[in-house]
C-alpha positions as CSV (number, residue, x, y, z in Angstrom):
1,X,0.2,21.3,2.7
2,X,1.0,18.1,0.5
3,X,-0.8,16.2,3.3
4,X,-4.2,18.3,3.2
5,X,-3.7,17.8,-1.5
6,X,-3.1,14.4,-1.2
7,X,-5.8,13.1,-2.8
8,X,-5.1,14.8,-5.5
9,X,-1.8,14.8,-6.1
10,X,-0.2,12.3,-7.6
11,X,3.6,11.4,-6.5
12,X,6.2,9.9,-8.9
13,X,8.1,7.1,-7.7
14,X,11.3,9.2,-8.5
15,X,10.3,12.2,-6.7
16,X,9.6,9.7,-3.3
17,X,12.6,7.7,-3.9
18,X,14.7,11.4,-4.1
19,X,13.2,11.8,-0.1
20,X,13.4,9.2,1.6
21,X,16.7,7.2,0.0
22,X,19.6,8.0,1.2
23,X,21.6,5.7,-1.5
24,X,21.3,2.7,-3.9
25,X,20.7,-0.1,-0.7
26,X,17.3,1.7,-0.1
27,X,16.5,2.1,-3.5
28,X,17.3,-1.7,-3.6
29,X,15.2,-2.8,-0.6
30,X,12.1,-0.6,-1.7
31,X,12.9,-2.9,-5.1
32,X,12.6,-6.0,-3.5
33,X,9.3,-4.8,-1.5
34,X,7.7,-3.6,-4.6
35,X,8.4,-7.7,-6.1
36,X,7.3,-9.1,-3.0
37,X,3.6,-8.4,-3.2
38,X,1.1,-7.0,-0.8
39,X,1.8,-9.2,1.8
40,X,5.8,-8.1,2.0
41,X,8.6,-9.6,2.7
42,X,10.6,-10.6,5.7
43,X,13.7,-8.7,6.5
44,X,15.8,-11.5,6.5
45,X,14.8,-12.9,3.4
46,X,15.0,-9.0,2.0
47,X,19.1,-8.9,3.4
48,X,19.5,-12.3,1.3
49,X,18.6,-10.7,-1.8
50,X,20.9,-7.7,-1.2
51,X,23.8,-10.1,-1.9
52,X,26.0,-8.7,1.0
53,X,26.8,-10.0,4.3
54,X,26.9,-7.0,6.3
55,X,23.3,-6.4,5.5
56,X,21.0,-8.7,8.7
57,X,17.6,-8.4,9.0
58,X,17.9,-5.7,12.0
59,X,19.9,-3.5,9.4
60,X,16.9,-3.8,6.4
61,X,14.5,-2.6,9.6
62,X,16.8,0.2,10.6
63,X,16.8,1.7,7.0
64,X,13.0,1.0,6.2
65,X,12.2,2.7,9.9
66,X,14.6,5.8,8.6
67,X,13.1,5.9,5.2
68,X,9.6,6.0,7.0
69,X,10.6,9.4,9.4
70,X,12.1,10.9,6.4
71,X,9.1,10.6,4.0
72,X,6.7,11.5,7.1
73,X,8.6,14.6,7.7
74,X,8.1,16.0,4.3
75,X,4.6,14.5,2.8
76,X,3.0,13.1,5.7
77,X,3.1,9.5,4.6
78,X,5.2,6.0,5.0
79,X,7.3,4.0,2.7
80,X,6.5,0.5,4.2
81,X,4.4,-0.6,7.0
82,X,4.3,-4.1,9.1
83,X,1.7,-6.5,8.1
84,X,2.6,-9.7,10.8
85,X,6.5,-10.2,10.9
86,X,6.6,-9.1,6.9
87,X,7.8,-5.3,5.9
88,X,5.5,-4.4,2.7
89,X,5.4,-1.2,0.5
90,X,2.2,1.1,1.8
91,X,-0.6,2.1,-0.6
92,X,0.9,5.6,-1.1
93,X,4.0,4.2,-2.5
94,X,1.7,1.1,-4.7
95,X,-0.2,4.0,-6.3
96,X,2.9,5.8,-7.3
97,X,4.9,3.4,-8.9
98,X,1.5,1.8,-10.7
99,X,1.1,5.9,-11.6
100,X,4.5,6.0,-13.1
101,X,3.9,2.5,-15.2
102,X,1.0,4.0,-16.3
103,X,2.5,7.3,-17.7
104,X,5.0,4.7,-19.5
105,X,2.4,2.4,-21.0
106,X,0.8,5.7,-22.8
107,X,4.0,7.2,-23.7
108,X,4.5,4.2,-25.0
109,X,1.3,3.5,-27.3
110,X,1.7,6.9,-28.5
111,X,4.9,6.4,-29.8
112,X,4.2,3.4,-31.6
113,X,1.1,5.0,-33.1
């Protein structure tokens, strides 16, 4: 159903991050994505910033592939794709988090007002 509404729905951030994170490291890779631009990010360079050894560039693939099957199953969509040898965040996920800025920047002006 969400896949035949979705272009008029509109997806928090939270709500995505709730399906297809399993715990903080994929919250923290989809971080590092969302800084990295449209262009993405190499895995490796994504592990680095994750500040722990254990974590190699095979390991940030595994989790983004995962979060990918897990978000398809329920809304139909991806998480990130591969653009060259670079993981970045799809447009789904773009439009939700600049979505969720938006809802802040008016909650915002309205409390200052």
């Amino acid at each position: 159903m969400a896949k035949g509404l979705e272009h008029s729905l509109v997806f928090e951030s939270e709500y995505i991050q709730d399906i297809a994170c399993r715990d903080e490291v994929d919250r923290q890779i989809l971080w590092e994505l969302r800084g990295a631009g449209e262009y993405g990010m190499l895995p490796r360079d994504v592990a680095a910033r994750l500040c722990d050894k254990r974590f190699t560039r095979f390991y940030v693939t595994a989790r983004l592939t995962q979060m990918n099957k897990k978000l398809d199953a329920m809304l139909g969509q991806r998480v990130a794709e591969k653009r060259g040898k670079n993981w970045a965040l799809t447009n789904f996920m773009r439009s939700a988090w600049d979505s969720t800025k938006d809802d802040f920047g008016e909650e915002t002006k309205e409390v200052t007002n």
